[in-house]
MARGU-337601 format. One record per residue (C-alpha): residue number from 1; residue in one letter; x, y, z. Coordinates in Angstrom, 2 decimals. Last residue first. Example, Ala and Ser with C-alpha at 12.3 -4.5 7.8 and 13.67 -1.06 7.14 Angstrom:
R   num   residu        xx        yy        zz
R     2        s     13.67     -1.06      7.14
R     1        a     12.30     -4.50      7.80
This chain:
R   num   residu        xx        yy        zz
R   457        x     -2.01    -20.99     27.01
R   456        x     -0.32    -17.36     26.31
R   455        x      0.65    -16.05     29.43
R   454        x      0.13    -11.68     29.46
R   453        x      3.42     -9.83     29.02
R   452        x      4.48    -10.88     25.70
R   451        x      1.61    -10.69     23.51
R   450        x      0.35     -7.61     25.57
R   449        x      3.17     -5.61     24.20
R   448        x      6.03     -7.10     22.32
R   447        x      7.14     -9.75     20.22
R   446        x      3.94    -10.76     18.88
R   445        x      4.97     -9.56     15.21
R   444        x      1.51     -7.80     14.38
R   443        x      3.46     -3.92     14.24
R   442        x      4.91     -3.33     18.23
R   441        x      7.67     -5.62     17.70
R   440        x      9.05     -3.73     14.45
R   439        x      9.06     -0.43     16.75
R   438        x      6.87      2.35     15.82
R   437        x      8.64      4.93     14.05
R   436        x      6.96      4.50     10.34
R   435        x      3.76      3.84     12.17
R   434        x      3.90      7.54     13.70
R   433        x      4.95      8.50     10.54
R   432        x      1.80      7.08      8.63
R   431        x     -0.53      8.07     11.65
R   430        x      0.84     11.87     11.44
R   429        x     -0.29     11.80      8.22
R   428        x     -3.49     10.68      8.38
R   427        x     -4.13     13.17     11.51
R   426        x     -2.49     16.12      9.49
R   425        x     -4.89     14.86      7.01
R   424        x     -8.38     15.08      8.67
R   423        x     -7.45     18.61      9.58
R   422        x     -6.51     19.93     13.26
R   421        x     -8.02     23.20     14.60
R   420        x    -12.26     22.64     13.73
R   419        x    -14.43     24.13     11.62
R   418        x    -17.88     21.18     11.05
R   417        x    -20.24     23.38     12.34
R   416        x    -20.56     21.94     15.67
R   415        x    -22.71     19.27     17.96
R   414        x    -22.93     16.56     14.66
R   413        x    -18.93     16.31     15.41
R   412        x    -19.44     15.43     18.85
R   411        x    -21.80     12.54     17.79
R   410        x    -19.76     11.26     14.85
R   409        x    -17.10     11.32     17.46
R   408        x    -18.88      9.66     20.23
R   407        x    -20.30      6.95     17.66
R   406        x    -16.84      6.27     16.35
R   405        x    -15.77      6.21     20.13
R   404        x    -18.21      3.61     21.12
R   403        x    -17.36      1.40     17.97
R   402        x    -13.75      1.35     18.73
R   401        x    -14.74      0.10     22.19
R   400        x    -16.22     -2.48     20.47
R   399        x    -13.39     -2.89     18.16
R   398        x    -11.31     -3.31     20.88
R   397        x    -12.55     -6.23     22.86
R   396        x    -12.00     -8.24     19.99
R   395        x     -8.72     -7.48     19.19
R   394        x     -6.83     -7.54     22.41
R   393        x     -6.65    -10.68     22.61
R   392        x     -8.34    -12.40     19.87
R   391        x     -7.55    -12.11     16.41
R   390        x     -4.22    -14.65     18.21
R   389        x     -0.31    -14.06     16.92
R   388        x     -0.07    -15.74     20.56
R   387        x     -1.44    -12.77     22.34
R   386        x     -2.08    -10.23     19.61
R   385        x      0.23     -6.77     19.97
R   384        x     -0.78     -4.59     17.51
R   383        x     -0.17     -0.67     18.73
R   382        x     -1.79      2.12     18.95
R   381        x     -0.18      5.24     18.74
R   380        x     -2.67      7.33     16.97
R   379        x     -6.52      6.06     17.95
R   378        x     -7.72      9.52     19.46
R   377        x     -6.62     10.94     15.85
R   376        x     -8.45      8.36     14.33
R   375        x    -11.91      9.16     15.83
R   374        x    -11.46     13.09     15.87
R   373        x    -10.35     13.13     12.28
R   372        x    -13.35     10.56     10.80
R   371        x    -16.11     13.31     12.88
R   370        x    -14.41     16.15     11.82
R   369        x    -14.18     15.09      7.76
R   368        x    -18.42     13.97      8.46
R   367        x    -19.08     17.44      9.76
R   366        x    -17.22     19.35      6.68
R   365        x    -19.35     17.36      4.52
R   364        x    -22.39     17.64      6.40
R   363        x    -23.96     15.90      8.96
R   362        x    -27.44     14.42      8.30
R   361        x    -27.60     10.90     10.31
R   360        x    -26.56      9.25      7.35
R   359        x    -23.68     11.21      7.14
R   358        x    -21.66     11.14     11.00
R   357        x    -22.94      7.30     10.61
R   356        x    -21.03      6.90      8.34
R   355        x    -17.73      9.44      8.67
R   354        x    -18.00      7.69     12.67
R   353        x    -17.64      4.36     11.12
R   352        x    -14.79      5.23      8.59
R   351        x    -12.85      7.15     11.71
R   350        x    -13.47      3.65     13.62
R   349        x    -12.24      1.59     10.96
R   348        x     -8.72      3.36     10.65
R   347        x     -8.35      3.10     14.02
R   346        x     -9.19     -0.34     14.23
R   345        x     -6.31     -1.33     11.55
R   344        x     -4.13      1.76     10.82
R   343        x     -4.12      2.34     14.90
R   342        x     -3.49     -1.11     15.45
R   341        x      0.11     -0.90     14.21
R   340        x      1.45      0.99     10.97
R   339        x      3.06     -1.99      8.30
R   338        x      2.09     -5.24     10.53
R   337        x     -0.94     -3.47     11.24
R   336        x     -2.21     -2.53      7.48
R   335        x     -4.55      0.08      6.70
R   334        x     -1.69      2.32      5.78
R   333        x     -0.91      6.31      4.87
R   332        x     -2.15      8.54      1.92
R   331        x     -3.45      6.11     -0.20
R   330        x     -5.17      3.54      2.76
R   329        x     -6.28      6.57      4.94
R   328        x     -8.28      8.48      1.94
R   327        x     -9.49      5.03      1.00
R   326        x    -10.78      4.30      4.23
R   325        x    -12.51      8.07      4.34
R   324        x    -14.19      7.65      0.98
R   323        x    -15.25      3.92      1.85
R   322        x    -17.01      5.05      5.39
R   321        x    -18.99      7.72      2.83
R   320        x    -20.20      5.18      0.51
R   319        x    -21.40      2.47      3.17
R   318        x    -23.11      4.63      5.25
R   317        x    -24.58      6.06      1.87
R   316        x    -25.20      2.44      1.39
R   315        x    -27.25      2.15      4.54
R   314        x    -29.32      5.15      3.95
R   313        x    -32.33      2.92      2.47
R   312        x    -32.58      1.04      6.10
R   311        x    -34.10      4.17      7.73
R   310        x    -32.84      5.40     11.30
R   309        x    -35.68      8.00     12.54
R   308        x    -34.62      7.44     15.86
R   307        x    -31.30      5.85     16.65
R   306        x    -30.88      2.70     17.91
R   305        x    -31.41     -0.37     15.64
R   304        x    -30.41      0.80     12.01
R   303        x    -27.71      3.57     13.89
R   302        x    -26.67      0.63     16.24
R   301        x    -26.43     -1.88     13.68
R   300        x    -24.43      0.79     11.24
R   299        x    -21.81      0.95     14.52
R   298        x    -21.83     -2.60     15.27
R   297        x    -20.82     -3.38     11.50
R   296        x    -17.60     -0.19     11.01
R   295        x    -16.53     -2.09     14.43
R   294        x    -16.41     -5.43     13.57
R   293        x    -13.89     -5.68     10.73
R   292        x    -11.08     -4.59     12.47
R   291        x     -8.65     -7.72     12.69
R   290        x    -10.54     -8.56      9.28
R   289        x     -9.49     -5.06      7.46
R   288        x    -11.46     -2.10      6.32
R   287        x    -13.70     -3.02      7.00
R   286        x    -13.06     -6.56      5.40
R   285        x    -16.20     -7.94      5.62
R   284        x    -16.81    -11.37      7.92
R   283        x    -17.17    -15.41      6.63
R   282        x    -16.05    -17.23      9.78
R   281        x    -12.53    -18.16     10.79
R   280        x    -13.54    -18.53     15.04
R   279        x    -11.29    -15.48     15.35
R   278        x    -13.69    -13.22     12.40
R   277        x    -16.98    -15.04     14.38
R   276        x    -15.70    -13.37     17.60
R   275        x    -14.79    -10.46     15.61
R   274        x    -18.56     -9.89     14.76
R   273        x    -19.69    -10.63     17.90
R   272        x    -17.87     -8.17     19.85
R   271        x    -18.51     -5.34     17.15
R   270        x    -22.38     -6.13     18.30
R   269        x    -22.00     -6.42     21.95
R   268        x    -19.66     -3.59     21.53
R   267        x    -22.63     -0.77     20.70
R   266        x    -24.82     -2.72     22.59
R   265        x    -23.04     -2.22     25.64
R   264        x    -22.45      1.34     25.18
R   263        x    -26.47      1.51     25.14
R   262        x    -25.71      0.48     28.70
R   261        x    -24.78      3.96     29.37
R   260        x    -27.99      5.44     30.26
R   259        x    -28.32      3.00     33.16
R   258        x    -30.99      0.22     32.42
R   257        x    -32.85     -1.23     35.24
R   256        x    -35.99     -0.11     33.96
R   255        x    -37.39     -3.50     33.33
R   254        x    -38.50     -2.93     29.80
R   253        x    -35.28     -4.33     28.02
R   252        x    -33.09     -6.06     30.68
R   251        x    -33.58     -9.78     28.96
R   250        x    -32.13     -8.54     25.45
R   249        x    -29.48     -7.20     27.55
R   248        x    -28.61    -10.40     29.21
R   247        x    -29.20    -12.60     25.89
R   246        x    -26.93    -10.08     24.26
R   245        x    -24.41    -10.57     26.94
R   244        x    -24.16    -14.38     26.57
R   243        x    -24.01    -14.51     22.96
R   242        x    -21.51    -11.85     22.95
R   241        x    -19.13    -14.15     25.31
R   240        x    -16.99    -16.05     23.16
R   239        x    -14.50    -17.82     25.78
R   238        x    -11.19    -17.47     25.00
R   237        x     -8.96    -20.51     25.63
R   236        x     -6.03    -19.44     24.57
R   235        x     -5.26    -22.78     22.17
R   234        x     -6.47    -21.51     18.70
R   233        x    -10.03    -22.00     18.45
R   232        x    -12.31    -20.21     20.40
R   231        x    -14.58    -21.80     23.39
R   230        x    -18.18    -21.75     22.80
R   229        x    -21.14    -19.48     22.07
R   228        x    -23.02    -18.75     19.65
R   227        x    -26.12    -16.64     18.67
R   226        x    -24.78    -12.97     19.13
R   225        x    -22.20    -14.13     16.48
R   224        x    -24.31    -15.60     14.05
R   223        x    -26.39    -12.68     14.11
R   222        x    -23.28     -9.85     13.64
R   221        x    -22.09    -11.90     10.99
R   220        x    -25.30    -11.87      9.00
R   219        x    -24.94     -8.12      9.57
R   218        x    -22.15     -8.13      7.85
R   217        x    -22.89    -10.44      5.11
R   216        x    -26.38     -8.55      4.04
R   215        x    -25.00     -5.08      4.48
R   214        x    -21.96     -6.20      1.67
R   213        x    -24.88     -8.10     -0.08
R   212        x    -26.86     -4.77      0.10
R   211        x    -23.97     -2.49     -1.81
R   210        x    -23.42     -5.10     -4.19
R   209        x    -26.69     -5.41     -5.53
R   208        x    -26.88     -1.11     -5.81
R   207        x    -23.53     -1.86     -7.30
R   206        x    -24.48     -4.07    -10.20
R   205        x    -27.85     -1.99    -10.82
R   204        x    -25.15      1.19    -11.44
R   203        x    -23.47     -0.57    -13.75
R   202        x    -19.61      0.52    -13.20
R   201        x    -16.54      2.42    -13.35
R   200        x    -18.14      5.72    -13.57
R   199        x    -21.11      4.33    -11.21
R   198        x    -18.54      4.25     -8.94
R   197        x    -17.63      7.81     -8.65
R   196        x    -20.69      8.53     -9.39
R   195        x    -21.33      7.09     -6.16
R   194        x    -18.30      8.34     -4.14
R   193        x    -19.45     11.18     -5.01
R   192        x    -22.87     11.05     -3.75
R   191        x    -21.92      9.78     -0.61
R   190        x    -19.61     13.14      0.03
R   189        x    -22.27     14.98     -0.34
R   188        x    -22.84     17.33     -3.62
R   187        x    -22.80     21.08     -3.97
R   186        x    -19.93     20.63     -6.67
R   185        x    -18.17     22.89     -5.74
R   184        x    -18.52     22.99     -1.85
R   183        x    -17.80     18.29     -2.54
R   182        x    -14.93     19.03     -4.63
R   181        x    -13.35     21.43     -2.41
R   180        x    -14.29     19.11      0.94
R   179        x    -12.96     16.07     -0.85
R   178        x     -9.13     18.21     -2.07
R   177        x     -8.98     18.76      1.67
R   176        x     -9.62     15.47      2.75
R   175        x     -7.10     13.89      0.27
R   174        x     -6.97     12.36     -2.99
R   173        x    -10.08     13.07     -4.85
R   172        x    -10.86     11.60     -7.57
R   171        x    -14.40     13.50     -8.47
R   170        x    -15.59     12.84    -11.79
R   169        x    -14.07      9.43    -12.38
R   168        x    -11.65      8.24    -15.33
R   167        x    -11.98      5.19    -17.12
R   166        x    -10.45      2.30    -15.46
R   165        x     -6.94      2.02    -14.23
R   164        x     -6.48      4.01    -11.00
R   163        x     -6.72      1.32     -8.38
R   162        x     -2.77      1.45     -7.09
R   161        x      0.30      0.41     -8.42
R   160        x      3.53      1.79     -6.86
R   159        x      5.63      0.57     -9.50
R   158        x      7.35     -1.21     -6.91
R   157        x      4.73     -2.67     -5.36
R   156        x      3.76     -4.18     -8.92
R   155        x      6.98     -5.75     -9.19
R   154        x      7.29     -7.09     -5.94
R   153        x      3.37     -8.54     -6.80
R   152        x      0.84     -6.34     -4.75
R   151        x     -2.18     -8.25     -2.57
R   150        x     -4.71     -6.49     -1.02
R   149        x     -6.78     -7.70      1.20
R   148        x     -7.19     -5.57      4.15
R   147        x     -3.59     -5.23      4.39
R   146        x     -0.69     -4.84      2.20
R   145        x      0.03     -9.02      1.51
R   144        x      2.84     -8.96     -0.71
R   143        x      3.97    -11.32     -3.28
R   142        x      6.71    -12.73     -4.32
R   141        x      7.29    -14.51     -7.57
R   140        x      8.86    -17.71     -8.95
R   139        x      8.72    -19.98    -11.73
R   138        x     11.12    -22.69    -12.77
R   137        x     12.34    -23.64     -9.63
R   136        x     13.97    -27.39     -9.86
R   135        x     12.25    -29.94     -8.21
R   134        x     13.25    -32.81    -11.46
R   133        x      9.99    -32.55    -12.87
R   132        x      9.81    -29.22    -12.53
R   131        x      8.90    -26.57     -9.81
R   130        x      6.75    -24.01     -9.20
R   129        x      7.16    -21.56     -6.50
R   128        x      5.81    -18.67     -4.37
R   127        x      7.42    -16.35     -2.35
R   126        x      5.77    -14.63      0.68
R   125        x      5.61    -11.24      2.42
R   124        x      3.86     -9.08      4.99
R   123        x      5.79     -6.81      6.75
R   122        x      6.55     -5.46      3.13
R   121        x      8.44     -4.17      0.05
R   120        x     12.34     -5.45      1.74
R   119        x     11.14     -9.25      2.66
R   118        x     12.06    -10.48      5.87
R   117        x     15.04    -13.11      6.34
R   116        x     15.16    -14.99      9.96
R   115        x     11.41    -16.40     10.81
R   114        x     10.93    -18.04      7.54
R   113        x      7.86    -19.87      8.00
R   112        x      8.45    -23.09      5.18
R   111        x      5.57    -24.07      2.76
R   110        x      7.47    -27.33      1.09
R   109        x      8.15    -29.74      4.09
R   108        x      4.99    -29.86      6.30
R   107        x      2.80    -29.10      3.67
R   106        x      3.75    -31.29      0.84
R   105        x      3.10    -30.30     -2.49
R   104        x      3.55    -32.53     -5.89
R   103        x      1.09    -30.93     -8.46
R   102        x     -1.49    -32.67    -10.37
R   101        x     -1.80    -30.72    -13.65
R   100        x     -3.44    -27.27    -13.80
R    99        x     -6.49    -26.10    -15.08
R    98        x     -8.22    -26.60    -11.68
R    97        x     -5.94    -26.47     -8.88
R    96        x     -5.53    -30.28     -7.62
R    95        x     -3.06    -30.44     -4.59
R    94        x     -0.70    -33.19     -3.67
R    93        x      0.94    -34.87     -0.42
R    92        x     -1.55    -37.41     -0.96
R    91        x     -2.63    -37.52      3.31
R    90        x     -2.08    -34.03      4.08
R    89        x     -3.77    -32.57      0.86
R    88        x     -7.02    -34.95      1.13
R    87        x     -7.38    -33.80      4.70
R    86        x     -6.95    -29.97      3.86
R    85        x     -9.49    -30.74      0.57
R    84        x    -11.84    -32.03      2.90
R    83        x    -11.50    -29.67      5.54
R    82        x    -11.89    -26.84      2.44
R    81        x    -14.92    -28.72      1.40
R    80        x    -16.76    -28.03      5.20
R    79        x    -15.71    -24.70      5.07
R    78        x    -16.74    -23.01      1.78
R    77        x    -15.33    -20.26      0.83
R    76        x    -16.67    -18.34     -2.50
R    75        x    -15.24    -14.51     -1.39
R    74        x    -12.04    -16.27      0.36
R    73        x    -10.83    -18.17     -2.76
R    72        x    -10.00    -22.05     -2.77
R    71        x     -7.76    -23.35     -5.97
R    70        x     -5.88    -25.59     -4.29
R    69        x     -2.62    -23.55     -3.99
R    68        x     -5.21    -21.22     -2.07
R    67        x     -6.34    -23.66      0.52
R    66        x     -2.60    -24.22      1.33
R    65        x     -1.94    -20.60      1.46
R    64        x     -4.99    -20.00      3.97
R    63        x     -3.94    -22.82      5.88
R    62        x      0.01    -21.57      6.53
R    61        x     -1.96    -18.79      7.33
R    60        x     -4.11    -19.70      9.97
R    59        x     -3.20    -16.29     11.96
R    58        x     -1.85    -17.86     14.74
R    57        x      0.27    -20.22     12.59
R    56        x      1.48    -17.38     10.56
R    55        x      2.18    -14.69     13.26
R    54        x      6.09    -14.35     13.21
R    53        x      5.78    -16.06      9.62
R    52        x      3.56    -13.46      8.05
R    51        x      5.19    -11.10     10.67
R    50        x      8.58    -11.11      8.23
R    49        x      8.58    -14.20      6.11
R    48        x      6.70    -17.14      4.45
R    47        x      7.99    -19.53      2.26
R    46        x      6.71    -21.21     -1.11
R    45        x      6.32    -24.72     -2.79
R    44        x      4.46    -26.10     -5.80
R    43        x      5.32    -29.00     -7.73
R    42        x      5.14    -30.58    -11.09
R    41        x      4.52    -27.59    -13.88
R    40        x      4.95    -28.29    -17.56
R    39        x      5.96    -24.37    -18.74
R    38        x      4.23    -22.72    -21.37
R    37        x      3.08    -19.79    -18.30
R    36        x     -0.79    -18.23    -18.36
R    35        x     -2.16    -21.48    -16.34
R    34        x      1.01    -21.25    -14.00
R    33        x      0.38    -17.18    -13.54
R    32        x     -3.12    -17.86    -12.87
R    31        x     -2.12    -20.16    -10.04
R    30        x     -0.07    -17.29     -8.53
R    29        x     -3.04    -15.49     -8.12
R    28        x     -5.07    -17.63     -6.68
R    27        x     -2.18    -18.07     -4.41
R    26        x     -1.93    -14.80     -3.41
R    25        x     -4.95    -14.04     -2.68
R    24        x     -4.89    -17.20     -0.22
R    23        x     -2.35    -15.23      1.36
R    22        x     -4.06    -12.03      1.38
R    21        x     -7.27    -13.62      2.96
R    20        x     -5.21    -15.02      5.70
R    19        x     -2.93    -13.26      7.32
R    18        x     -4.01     -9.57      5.71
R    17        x     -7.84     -9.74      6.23
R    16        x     -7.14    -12.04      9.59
R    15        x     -8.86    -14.30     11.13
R    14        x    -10.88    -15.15      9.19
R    13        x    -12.49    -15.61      6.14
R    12        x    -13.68    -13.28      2.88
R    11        x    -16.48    -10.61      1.40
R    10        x    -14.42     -7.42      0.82
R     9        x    -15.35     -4.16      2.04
R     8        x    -12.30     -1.41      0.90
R     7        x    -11.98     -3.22     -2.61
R     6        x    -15.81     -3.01     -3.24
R     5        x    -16.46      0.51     -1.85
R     4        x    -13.62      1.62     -4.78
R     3        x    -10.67      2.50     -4.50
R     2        x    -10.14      5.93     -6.90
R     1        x     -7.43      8.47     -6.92
């Protein structure tokens, strides 16, 4: 099995990794199929269903889909021309993919939100059409968005596609066990496998660049973040408030009035600000989702920042190791809350945080699997309830608390020898079936939970 660091971190828009980023995914991709097809094209349309509709218009993903039918990506985004193009589209009732004739496309009556007929692959569907001259469908396809980006045709879902064409890799590893055999074999960390890994499907120059623009756009995030302030868009009036507690802890520093567990603060100040910039539809890192993308950040901030002897040359073995354990979770289970809850979303990112910093900061194999199984396994059950389909409430909050128990478990797991009673997969597991069970209005529908029990304006 191989995903590689580059399909769990993805450089893309908020809100939402599977709301919006998938969507406009989608559309790219359907675009490609109209330049491939022999067919004169004269209209677009398409629906969205199941919690893609339920939490569309929170999510911004009727815009995300628009954007996308016009050719916009999330990795080259650029605001200010996508308002442009979103004005343009509203008042022509047209969009202008490149390659591709004018197409006839009117928001309001040809992307629907189908709130009565899900999809059978996927929380997370859509269907996608082109039409003739005379509106008839002449090419359709539905696509689902899995989470964290990822975006599977029907007939790719059901062929169960995954990442595995390429030239093979030297350790593909599918679980925690088979990782910890491979890595006692071998004599080799868990970083360094993942990197020839890599470097087996790539130029090793390439990735090193990658690597350090991932680092670079995160922490960019994390800046932005602690330097603005405002309301957030969206109609729940949120006030973004990392701005105002970094400026308070920034102003603390040499005045003794620190308790030890203001370094806690930190910790979330920085996840805070990241998802703050995520709900405001900024440019974050999938890590391995938007909805959690600030946690995996605040913790490698904190270990660059906090932690003595911290050196900036072991962030991509951060990087490495958090995308072993992500990928472990995404084959063997879900990173996707409309498919497993919150717990595949933050709790998947804080067991990827606490595997990072758990490594960088010396732990070994078996001490990095403890540290990802103690922070997902105190994540299991949660749900994804976001007031008014919102990244907001509870989602910002709780990737800094995420962040405090990654660091806690990488922490904990640094204090033993790495044995311990319940494996890294019976945790994985047990999140898949927990999600399985978990009702339909638990899983990013907001039809239960906080999303119904708190007002929403």
């Amino acid at each position: 099995m191989f995903l590689s660091v580059f399909d769990m971190f993805k450089v893309g828009i908020g809100p939402s990794s599977s709301h919006t980023m998938g969507p406009m995914v989608a559309a790219a991709r359907f675009l490609d199929m109209m330049r491939a097809s022999p067919f004169e094209f004269h209209g677009v349309k398409g629906s969205l269903h199941g919690s893609l509709a339920f939490t569309g218009v929170g999510h911004a993903t009727d815009r995300a889909t628009i954007l996308g039918l016009a050719g916009f990506v999330p990795d080259s985004y650029d605001n200010d021309k996508a308002e442009e193009a979103l004005a343009a589209i509203h008042a022509t009732h047209t969009v202008t993919p490149e390659g591709l004739p004018v197409l006839a496309f009117d928001p309001k009556r040809d992307l629907v939100f189908d709130y009565d007929h899900s999809l059978p692959g996927h929380a997370n569907g859509m269907i996608l059409m082109a039409t003739d001259a005379q509106g008839d469908v002449i090419l359709r396809q539905v696509f689902y968005s899995v989470g964290g980006g990822f975006v599977l045709t029907e007939e790719e879902l059901a062929q169960g596609k995954d990442s595995n064409d390429g030239p093979p890799v030297p350790y593909p590893f599918k679980s925690a066990a088979e990782m910890l055999e491979m890595a006692a074999a071998s004599g080799k960390s868990i970083a360094q496998m993942k990197r020839a890994n890599e470097i087996a499907r790539g130029c090793e120059v390439s990735f090193a660049r990658g690597t350090a623009r991932l680092w670079e756009v995160m922490n960019n995030c994390i800046e932005r973040g602690l330097a603005t302030d405002g309301i957030l868009p969206g109609g729940l009036n949120v006030r973004r408030r990392a701005k105002g507690i970094h400026d308070a802890l920034v102003a603390e520093r040499g005045m003794n009035l620190n308790a030890p567990h203001t370094i806690n603060d930190w910790m979330s100040v920085y996840a805070m600000a990241v998802n703050e910039e995520n709900a405001a539809g900024g440019q974050v890192v999938t890590a391995p989702t938007n909805g959690a993308a600030g946690t995996l950040p605040a913790v490698l901030r904190y270990y660059l920042d906090h932690v003595p002897g911290a050196a900036p040359s072991h962030v991509e073995d951060f990087l490495l190791t958090a995308a072993a354990i992500g990928g472990l979770v995404k084959y063997n289970a879900s990173i996707s809350g409309a498919e497993a809850g919150c717990q595949a979303e933050v709790g998947s990112a804080a067991a990827m945080a606490a595997a990072g910093l758990c490594a960088v900061m010396g732990g070994t194999p078996e001490q990095v699997e403890n540290a990802a199984e103690i922070a997902l396994e105190h994540h299991l059950g949660m749900t994804c309830d976001p007031v008014k389909g919102l990244v907001q409430v509870p989602c910002i909050e709780r990737n800094g608390l995420a962040a405090i128990k990654a660091v806690s478990a990488a922490s904990l797991a640094l204090r033993g020898d790495g044995k311990h009673f319940v494996p890294l997969d019976a945790v994985i597991e047990t999140m898949r079936q927990t999600g399985a069970d978990m009702h339909e209005k638990y899983k990013e529908t907001s039809l239960g939970g906080l999303a119904v029990n708190v007002p929403n304006c």
